[in-house]
VMD Tcl script that draws the C-alpha trace (Angstrom):
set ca {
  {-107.27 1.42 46.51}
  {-103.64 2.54 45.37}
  {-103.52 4.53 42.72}
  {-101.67 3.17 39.82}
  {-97.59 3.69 38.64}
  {-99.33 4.70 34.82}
  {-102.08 6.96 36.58}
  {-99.46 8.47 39.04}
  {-97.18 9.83 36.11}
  {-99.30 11.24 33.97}
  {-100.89 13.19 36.47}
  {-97.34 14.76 37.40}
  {-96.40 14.91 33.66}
  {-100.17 16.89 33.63}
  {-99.01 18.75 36.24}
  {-95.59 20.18 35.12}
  {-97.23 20.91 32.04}
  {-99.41 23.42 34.08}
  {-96.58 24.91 35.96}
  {-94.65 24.91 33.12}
  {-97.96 27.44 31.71}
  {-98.63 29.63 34.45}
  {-94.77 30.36 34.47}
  {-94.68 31.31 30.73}
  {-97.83 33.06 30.89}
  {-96.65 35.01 34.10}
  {-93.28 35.66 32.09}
  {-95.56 37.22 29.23}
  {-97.55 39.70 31.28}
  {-94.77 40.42 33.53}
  {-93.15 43.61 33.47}
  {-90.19 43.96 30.80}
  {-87.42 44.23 33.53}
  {-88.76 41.38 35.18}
  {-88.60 39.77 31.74}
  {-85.24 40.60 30.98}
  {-84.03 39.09 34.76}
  {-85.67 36.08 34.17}
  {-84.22 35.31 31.06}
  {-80.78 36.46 32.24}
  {-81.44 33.84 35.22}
  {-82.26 31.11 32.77}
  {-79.11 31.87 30.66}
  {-76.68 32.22 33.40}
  {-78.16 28.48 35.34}
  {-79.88 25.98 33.11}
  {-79.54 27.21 29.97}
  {-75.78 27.70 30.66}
  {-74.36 24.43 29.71}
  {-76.26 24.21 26.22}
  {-75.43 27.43 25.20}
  {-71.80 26.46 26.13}
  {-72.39 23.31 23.82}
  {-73.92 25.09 21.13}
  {-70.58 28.07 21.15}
  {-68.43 24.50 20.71}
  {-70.31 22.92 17.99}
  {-69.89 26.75 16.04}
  {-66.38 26.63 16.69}
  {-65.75 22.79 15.39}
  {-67.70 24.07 12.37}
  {-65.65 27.00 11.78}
  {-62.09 25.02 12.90}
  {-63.67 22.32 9.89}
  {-64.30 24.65 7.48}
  {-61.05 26.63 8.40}
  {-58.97 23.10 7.72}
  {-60.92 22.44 4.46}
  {-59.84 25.64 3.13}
  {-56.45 25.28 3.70}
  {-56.25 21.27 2.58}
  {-57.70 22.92 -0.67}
  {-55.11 25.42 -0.39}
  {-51.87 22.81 -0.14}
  {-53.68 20.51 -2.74}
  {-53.95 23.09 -5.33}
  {-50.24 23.93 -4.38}
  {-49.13 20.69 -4.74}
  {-50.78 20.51 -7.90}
  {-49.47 23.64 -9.45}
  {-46.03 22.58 -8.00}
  {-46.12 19.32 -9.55}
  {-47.30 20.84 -12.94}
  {-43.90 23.13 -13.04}
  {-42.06 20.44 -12.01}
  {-43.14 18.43 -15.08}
  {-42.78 21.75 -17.10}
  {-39.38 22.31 -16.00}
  {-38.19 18.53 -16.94}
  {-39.98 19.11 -20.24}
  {-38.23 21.73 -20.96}
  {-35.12 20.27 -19.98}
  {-35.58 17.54 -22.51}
  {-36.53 19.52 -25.34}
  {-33.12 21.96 -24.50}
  {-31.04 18.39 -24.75}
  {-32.86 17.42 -27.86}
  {-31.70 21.15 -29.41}
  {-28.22 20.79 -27.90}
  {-27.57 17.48 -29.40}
  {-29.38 18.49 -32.75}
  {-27.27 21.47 -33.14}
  {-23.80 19.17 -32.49}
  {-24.56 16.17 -34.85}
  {-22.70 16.05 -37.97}
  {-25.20 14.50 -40.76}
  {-29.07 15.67 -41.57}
  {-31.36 14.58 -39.11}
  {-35.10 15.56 -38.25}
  {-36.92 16.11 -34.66}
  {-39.74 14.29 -33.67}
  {-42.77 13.81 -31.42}
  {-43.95 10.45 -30.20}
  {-47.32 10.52 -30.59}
  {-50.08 8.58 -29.06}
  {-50.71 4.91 -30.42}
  {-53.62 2.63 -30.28}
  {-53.22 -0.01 -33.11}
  {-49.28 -1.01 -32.12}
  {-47.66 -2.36 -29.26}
  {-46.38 0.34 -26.84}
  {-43.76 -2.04 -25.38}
  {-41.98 -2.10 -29.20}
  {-43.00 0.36 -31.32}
  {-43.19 3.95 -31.35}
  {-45.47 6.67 -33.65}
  {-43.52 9.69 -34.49}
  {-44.58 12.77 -35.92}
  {-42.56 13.25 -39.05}
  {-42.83 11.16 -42.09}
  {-42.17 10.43 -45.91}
  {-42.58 13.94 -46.34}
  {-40.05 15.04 -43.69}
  {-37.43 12.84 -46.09}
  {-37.84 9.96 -43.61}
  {-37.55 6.63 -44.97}
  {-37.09 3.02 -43.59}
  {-34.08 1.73 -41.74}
  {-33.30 5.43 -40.50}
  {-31.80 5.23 -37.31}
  {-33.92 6.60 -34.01}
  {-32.05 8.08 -31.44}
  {-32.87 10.46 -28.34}
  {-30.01 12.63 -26.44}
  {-28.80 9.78 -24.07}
  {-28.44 7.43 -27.17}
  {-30.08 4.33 -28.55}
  {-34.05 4.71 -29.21}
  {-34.66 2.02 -32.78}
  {-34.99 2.26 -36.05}
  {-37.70 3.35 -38.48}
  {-39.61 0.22 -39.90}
  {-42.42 1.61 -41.80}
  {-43.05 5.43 -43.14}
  {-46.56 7.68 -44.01}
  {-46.59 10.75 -45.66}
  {-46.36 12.29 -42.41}
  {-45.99 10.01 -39.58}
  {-43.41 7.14 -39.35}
  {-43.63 3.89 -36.88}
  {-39.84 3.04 -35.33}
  {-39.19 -0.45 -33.64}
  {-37.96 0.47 -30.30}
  {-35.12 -1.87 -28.59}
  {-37.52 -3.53 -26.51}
  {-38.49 -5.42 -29.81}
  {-37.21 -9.04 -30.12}
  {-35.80 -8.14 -33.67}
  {-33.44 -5.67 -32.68}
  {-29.65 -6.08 -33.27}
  {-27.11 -3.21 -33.51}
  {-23.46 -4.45 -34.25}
  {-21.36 -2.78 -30.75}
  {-18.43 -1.93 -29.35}
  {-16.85 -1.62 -26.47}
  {-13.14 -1.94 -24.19}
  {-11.47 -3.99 -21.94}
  {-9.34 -2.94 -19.17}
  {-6.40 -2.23 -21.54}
  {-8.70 -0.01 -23.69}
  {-8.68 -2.83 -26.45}
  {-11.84 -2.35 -28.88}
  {-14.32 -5.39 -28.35}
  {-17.29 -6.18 -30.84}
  {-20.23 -7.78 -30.47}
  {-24.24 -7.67 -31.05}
  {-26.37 -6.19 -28.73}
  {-30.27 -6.69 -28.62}
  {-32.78 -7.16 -25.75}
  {-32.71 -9.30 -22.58}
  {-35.20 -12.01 -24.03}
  {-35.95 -13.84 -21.58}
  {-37.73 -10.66 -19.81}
  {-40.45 -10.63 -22.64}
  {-41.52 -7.24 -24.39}
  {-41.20 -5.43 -21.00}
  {-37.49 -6.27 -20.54}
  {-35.76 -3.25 -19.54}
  {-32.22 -4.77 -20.07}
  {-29.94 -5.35 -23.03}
  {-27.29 -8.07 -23.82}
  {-23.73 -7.53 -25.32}
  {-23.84 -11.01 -27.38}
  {-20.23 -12.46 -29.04}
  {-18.14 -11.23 -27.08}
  {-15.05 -13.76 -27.34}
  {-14.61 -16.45 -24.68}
  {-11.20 -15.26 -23.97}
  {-11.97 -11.33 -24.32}
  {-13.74 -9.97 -21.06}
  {-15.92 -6.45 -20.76}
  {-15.13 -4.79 -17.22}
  {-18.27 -3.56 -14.93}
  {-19.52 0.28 -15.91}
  {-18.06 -0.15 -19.42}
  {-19.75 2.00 -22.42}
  {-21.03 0.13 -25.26}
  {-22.23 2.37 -28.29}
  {-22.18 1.46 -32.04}
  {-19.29 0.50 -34.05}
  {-20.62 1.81 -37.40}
  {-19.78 -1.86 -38.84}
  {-21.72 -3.18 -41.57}
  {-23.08 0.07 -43.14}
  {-21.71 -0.70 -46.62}
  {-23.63 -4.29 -45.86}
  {-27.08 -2.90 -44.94}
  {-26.00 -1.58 -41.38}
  {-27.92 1.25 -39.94}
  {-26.41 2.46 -37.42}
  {-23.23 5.03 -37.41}
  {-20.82 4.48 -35.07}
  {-20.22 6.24 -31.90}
  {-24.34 6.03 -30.60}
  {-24.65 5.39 -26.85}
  {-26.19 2.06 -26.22}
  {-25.92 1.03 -22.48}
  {-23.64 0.29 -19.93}
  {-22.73 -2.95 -18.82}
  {-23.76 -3.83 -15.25}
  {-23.22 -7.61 -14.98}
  {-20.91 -10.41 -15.89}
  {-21.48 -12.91 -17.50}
  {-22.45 -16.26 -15.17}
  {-21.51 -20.14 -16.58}
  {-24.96 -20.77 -18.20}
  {-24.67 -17.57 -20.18}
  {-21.72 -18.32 -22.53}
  {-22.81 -18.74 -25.95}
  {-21.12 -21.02 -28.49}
  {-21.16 -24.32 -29.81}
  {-19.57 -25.73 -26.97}
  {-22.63 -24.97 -24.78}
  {-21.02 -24.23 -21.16}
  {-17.87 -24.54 -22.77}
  {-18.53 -22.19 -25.72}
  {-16.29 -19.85 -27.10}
  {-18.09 -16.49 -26.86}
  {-19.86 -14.63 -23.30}
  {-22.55 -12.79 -23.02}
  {-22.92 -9.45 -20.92}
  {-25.85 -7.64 -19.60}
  {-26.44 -4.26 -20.34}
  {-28.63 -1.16 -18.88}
  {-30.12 0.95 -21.81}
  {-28.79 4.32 -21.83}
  {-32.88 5.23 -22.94}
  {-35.87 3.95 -22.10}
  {-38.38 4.32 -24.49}
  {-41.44 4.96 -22.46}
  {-39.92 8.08 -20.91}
  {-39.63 9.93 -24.53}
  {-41.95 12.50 -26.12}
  {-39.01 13.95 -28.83}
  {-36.51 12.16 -30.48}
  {-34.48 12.27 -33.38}
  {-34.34 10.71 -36.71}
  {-30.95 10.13 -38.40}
  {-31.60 11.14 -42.52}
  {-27.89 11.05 -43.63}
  {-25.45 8.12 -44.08}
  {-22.03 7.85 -41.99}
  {-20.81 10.37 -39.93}
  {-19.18 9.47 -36.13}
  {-21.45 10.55 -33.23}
  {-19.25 9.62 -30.73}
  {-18.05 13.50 -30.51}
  {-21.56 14.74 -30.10}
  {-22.72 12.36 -27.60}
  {-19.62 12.93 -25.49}
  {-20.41 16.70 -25.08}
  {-23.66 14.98 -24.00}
  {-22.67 12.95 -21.33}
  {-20.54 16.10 -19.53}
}
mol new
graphics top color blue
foreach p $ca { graphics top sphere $p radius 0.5 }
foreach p [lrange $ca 0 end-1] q [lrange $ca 1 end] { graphics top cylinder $p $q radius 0.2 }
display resetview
């Protein structure tokens, strides 16, 4: 009768197993330099390729935690690097903010802009300084590239400013044509772009006057004695674009007798932590801001 395929291996499986026995147990009693030749045989044949695998996996471990290390290493280098970056430009904003304070010509205060939960960050901004800093409504905000708003309501010793962004704003402008002729007009923000408009517009500009590409537009100081703000000579933008058909203003529609330009902000807001509020009347700016633009 043939013996079985199940019955035939586990007899041989029963049988290694004794071999495999009788060879440890001769190993065991064997003499120590017989011991030490066996084991050097085993290493050097079949244990040879394992051990070889084993030396890799310890060096992949190593090479891993070698490459962790050093990703740690960059990271915190980027880190720190980034950190005096930000530092540095601080600083360099605060040293414009003294520069500028120490050149303007009427009483002014510094400022922080604070944090703000309760107002709208596209249009208003919460400063640090207040009634009792000798801040009061309608003071004029401004920051060392020109323009920021104007104060609209005052605390004891924090102040909220409407920001240009704000659909309210208008600040009467000036600027020249190509034969250095003075222009005037009103400038507020681009409108149509919402609360997050990052544009201006030179408004009134007369049909037959036109504003060349790249000119500066600041304040013209006009209207002060009639509840104007603003003193003249504060950077408000540049103009970038002229005007197209369907932007003419007027009563004549299309045909209307004024244009309107577009203008890019010489500051945007939500780049400021210090600015500066105007607490005198009058003065001309333009001087100080000139020194600024160098």
């Amino acid at each position: 009768m043939p013996v079985a395929p199940e019955r035939f291996a586990s007899r041989r499986d029963t049988v290694a197993c004794l071999i495999c026995l009788l060879c440890a147990v001769a190993a065991r009693v064997a003499p120590v330099d017989i011991q030490l030749a066996i084991a050097s045989g085993i290493t050097d044949t079949i244990a040879a390729p394992f051990l070889a695998l084993q030396e890799q996996v310890e060096l992949l471990k190593a090479a891993r935690a070698t490459v962790t290390e050093r990703m740690a290493q960059i990271d915190s280098a980027v880190v720190q690097d980034l950190e005096t970056e930000s530092i540095r430009a601080e600083n360099e904003r605060l040293r414009r903010l003294l520069d500028l304070s120490a050149r303007l010509p009427l009483q002014h205060v510094a400022a922080e802009v604070l944090r703000q939960d309760d107002l709208a960050d596209e249009t208003m901004l919460k400063l640090s300084v207040g009634r009792d800093h000798g801040v009061e409504p309608d003071d004029p905000v401004i920051a060392p590239g020109g323009i920021v708003g104007v104060i609209e309501s005052v605390e004891a010793r924090t102040s909220n400013a409407m920001i240009w962004t704000d659909a309210e704003f208008r600040a009467s402008a000036m600027t020249q044509d190509d034969d250095d002729n003075y222009i005037f007009g009103i400038v507020g923000p681009l409108t149509s772009e919402g609360p997050t408009t990052t544009l201006m517009e030179l408004r009134g500009v007369p049909f037959r006057r036109t504003v060349p590409v790249g000119a500066m537009v600041r304040t013209s100081g006009r209207g002060l004695e009639l509840g104007g703000v603003y003193p003249i000579g504060i950077p408000i933008g540049t103009v970038i674009a002229e005007p197209e058909e369907g932007e003419r203003e007027g009563e004549q529609g299309r045909e209307g007798w004024s244009r309107t330009y577009r203008i890019q902000p010489a500051v945007h807001p939500a780049a400021l932590s210090h600015v500066i509020v105007l607490t005198g009347l009058g003065g001309d700016l333009a001087d100080a801001f000139e020194v600024e633009r160098r």
